[in-house]
C-alpha positions as CSV (number, residue, x, y, z in Angstrom):
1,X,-5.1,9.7,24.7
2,X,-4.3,6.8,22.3
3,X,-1.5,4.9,23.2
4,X,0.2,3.1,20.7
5,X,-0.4,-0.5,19.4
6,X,1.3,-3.4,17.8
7,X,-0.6,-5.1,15.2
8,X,0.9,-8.0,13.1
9,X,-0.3,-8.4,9.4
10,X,0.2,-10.4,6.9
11,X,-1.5,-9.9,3.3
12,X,-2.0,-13.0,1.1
13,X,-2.9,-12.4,-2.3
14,X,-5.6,-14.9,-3.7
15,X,-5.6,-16.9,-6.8
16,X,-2.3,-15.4,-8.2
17,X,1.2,-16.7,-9.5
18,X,3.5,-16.5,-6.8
19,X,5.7,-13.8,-8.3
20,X,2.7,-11.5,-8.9
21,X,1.6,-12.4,-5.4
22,X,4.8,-11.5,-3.9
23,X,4.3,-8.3,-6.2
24,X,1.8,-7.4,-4.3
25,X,2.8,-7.9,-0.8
26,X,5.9,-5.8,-2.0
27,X,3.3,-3.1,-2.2
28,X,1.9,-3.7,0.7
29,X,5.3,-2.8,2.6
30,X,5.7,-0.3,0.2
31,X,2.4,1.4,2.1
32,X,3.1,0.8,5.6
33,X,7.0,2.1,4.7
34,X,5.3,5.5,3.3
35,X,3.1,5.5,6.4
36,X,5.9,6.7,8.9
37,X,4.8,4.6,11.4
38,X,7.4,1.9,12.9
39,X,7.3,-1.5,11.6
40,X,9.4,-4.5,11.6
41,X,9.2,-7.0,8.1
42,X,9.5,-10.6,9.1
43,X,9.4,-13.9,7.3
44,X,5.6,-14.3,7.6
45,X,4.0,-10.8,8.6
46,X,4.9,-7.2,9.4
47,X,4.8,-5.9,12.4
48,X,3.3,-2.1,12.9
49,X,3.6,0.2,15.9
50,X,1.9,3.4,16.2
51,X,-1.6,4.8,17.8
52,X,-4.7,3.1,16.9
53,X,-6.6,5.2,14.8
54,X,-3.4,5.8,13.1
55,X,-2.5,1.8,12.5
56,X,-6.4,0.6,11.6
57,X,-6.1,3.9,8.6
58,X,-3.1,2.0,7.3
59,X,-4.7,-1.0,7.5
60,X,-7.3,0.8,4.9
61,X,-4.4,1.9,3.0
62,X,-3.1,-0.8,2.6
63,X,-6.4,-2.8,1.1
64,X,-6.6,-0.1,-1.2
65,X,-3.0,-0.2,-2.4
66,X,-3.0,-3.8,-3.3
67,X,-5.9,-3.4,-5.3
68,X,-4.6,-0.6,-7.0
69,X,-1.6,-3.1,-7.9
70,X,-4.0,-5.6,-9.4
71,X,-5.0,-7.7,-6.5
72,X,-8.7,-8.9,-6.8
73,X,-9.0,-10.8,-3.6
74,X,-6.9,-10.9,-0.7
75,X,-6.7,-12.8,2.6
76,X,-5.4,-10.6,5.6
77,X,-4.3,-12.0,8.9
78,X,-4.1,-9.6,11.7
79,X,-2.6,-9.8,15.3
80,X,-3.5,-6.8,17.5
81,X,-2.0,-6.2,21.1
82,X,-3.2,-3.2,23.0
83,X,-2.6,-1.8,26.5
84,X,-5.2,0.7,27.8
85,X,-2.8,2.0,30.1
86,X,0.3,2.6,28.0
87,X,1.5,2.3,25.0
88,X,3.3,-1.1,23.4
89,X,6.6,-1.6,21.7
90,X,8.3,-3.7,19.3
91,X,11.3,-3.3,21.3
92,X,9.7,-4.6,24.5
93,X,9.3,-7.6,23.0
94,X,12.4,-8.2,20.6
95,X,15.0,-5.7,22.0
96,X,17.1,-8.1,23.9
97,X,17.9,-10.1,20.6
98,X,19.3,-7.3,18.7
């Protein structure tokens, strides 16, 4: 059984004018919208919720849909939390400040 995970990721596109950049990172949250998977975009990553296998695919996906929107190098910054014993949630975390 594969409970789910919260991963944090941010996308930096390298060596590009910062509206292009942007562009792409645009791109990139198109992917993880289209995913169906929960997510939460924040000032300086995205946060993803969903089963592991499931999450590390998009993370894949997501690669491959910023190069397919030009990007020819990219940095990627990831945060994973996982519990063994059951699943994790955004809203554990940030619930209480909505």
């Amino acid at each position: 059984m594969s409970h789910n995970v919260n991963l944090a990721i941010q996308v930096l596109p390298m060596s590009l004018p910062q509206p292009e950049a942007y562009r792409i990172v645009d791109e990139a949250i198109a992917c993880i919208k289209d995913s169906g998977l929960s997510y939460l975009v924040c000032p300086f990553e995205t946060v993803i919720e969903g089963p592991y296998e499931q999450v590390m695919k998009l993370v894949s996906d997501i690669q491959d849909a910023c190069q397919a929107a030009g990007a020819e190098s990219l940095l990627i910054n990831m945060k994973l939390q996982r519990n063994f014993i059951k699943g994790v949630a955004i809203d554990d975390k940030i619930g209480k400040y909505k």
